[in-house]
Every structure is written in structure tokens, then in C-alpha cells.
N, C-alpha and C positions, 0 to 999 in steps of 0.2 A: 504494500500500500504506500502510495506516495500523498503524505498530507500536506495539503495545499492550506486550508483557515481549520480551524476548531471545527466544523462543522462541516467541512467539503475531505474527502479523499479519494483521490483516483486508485482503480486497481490497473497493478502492470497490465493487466491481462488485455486491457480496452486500449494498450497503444501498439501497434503495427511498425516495426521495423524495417527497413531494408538499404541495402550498403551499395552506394554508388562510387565511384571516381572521381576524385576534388579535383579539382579546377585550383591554379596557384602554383604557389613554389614547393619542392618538397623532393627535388632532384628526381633520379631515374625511377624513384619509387610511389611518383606519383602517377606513372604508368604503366603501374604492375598492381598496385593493394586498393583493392576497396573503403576507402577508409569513410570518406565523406556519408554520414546518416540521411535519412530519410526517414522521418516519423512519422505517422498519419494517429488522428486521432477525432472519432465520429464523435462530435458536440451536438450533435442534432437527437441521438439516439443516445447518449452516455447514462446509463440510469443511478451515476454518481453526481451527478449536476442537479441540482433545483432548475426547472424551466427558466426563473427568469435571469439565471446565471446563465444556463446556456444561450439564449438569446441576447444577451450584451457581451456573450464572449464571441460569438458569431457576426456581430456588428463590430467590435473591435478587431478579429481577425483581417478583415480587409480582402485581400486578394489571394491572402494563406489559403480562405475557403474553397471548395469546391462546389458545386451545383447539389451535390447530396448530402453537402451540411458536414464534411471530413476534413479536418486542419491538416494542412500540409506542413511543415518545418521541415527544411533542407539545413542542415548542422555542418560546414566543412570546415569550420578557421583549425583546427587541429591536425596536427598526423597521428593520431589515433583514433581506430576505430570506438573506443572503449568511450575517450576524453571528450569525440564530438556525441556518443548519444546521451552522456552528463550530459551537454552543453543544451541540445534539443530536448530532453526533462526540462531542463530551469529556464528555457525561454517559455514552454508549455506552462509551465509552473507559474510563472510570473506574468502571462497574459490573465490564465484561469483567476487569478488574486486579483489583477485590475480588475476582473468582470464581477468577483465578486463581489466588491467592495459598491456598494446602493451607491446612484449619485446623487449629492445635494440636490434639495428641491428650491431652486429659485423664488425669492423671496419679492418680491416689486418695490421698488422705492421709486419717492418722487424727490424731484430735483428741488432745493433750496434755493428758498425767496431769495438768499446772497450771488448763489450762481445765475438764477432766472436774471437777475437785474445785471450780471455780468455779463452775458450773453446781450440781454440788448446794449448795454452800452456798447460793445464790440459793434454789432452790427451797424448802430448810429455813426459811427466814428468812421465804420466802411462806407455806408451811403454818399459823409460828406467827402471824401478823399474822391469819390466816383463822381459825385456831381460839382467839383472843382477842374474834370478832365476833360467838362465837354466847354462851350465858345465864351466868350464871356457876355454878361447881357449884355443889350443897348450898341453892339459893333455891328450894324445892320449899314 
């Protein structure tokens, strides 16, 4: 079990592996070893997720998504196989914790009588600078 808050844990079991060829530096053995991760992990169907976790972790994903609701994380900054699927955990890990954390509910505030009157004085002060650009009266 991978515990993500007091309340959410993943089992290994709901994330999908598989070992590509990294792309980067990493001498001749970066054309021989598998090393670069590929993790998939279906947020749509996770039945360790609260629905409305999963649906802000699926809007926060972005383009990680897939069309059936499956996080993709490509993990290659390492030369090791072992180092990048740590790496692809704690990115998973640390989206899952932004989604679950509720977002503030916006509050409405109105603007003060000090700013209101700042605002028009600005504007007064642009009007006269505007209407000092155009001809001067009485030169007909």
C-alpha cells in the first residue's frame, strides 16, 4: 500500500508498469537497457479514490490523461530502472495529494470606498491629459 493523506491509499496492485528506452545521455547503455518507466494508473475506475478526488485528479492531470480516464507518467531522468519507477510513484503520489486536498471556496469582497475614489480620481486625471491633446478652443 502506498499512503498518499490519512485517508486515501493506493494499492500497488492498480498501477501498470512497463520499461521503455530513455531518450538523453547515458553512453552506449542507453541503447541496450530499458531503463526509462512507464506507469499507467486508471483514476476513472480506482476504487481507492473518493469520486470527487478522482475527478480533480483527472482535471489536474492534463494531457497525462487518456480518453478512458488512465494517467500516463513517462519517469526517464535516471539510469535506473528501479530509481525512475521511485521517481513515477512520487510524481503519482504528489499529483493524487494536490487533488486531494478540497479547494478554497471563494469568498466575494467588494472594493473600498478608498480604492473606489482612487480609481476615479485616476480616470479624471486621464480624461484631462486626453482632452488637453486635441486643438485648442477658439483657433478657428
Amino acid at each position: 500500500m502506498i499512503a498518499i493523506t490519512d485517508a486515501i491509499a493506493l494499492d500497488e496492485g492498480e498501477l501498470s508498469f512497463s520499461f521503455i528506452r530513455a531518450s538523453g545521455p547515458g553512453g552506449q547503455n542507453v541503447n541496450k537497457v530499458s531503463s526509462a518507466v512507464q506507469m499507467r494508473f486508471d483514476a476513472r475506475h480506482s476504487p481507492s479514490l473518493p469520486d470527487e478526488v478522482s475527478a480533480r485528479l483527472q482535471k489536474l492531470a492534463g494531457s497525462r490523461l487518456t480518453l478512458d480516464g488512465v494517467i500516463v507518467i513517462t519517469a526517464g531522468r535516471h539510469r535506473s530502472q528501479e530509481r525512475n519507477r521511485a521517481d513515477a510513484i512520487e510524481r503519482l503520489v504528489g499529483l493524487i495529494a494536490k487533488a486531494a486536498a478540497a479547494p478554497v471556496k471563494r469568498r466575494p469582497t467588494r472594493p473600498t470606498k478608498a480604492s473606489k475614489e482612487r480609481r476615479l480620481d485616476a480616470k479624471a486625471r486621464r480624461a484631462d491629459v486626453k482632452s488637453l491633446r486635441g486643438r485648442p478652443p477658439g483657433d478657428d
